[in-house]
C-alpha positions in Angstrom: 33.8 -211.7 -133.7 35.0 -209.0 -135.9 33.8 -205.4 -136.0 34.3 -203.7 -138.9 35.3 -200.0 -138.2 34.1 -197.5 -141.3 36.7 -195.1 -142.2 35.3 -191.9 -143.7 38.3 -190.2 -144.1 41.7 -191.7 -145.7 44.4 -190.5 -148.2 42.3 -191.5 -151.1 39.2 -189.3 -150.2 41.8 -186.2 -149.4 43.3 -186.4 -152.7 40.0 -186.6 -154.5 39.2 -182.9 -152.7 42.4 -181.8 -153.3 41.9 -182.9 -156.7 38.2 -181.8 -156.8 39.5 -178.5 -155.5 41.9 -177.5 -158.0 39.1 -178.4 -160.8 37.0 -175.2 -159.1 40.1 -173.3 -158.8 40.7 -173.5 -162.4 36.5 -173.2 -162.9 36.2 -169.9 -161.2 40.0 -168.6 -162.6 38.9 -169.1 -166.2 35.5 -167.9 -166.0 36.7 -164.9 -164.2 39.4 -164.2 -166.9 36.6 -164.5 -169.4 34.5 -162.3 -167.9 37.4 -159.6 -167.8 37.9 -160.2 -171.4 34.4 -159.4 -171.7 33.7 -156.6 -170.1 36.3 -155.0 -171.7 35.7 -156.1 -175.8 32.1 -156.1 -175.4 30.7 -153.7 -172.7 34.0 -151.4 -172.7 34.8 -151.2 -169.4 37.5 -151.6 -166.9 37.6 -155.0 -165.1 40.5 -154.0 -162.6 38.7 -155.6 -159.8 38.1 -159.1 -161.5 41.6 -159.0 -162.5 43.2 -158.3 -159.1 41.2 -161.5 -157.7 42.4 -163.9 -160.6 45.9 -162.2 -159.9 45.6 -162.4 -156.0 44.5 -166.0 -156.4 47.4 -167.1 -158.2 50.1 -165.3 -155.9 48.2 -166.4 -152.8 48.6 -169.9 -153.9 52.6 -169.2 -154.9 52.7 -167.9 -151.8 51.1 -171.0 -150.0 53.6 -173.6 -151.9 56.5 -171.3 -151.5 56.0 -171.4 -147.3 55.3 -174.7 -147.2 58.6 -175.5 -149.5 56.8 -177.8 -152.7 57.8 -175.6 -155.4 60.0 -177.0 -158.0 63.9 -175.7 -158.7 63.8 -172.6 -160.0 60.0 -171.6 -160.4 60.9 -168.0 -159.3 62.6 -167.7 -162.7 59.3 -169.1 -164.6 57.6 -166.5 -163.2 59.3 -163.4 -163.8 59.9 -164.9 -167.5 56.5 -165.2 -167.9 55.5 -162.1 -166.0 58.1 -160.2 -168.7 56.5 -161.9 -171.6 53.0 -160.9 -170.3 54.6 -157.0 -170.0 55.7 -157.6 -173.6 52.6 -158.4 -174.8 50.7 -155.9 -172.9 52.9 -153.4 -174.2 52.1 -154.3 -178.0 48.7 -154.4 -177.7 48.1 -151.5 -175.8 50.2 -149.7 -178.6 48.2 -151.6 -181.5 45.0 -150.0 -179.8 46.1 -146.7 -179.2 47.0 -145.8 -183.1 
C-alpha cells in the first residue's frame, strides 16, 4: 500500500513567491515614483516623503543582497555611476527650471 504524502511547500512554489514578490516590488516602486512625478508637475508640491520610501526600498534591498553576499563583481561601482549620473541630471534640470 502506498501513501501519497502532499507536499505544499517545495523549491518550485518558493520561487514563484520570490518571483511573485519582486512583481509587487516593482508594482508599488513605479507607482510610487509616478505618483512623485505627479505631485510635483501637476499639483506642485514636494513629494520628499514618497521619494525617501522608493529610495529606502531600494537601499534596503542592496543592503539585504550585500549581507547575504549575492551581488555581482563590482555593483558598488554601478551604483555610484549611476547615483553621479542621477546628480548630473538633477543638476540640469533643476537649473533649466530655475531660469
Amino acid at each position: 500500500m502506498s501513501t501519497h504524502q502532499v507536499v505544499e511547500r517545495d523549491e518550485r512554489t518558493i520561487a514563484v513567491e520570490n518571483s511573485g514578490y519582486r512583481w509587487a516590488y516593482a508594482l508599488i516602486t513605479f507607482a510610487l515614483l509616478i505618483d512623485v512625478m505627479y505631485r510635483s508637475l501637476v499639483r506642485q508640491e514636494a513629494a520628499w516623503d514618497l521619494m525617501a520610501l522608493v529610495i529606502g526600498g531600494g537601499v534596503f534591498c542592496s543592503i539585504y543582497q550585500a549581507r547575504q553576499k549575492v551581488l555581482a563583481r563590482g555593483w558598488f561601482i554601478k551604483v555610484v555611476f549611476v547615483a553621479c549620473v542621477a546628480a548630473v541630471v538633477s543638476a540640469i534640470l533643476a537649473i533649466s527650471i530655475v531660469r
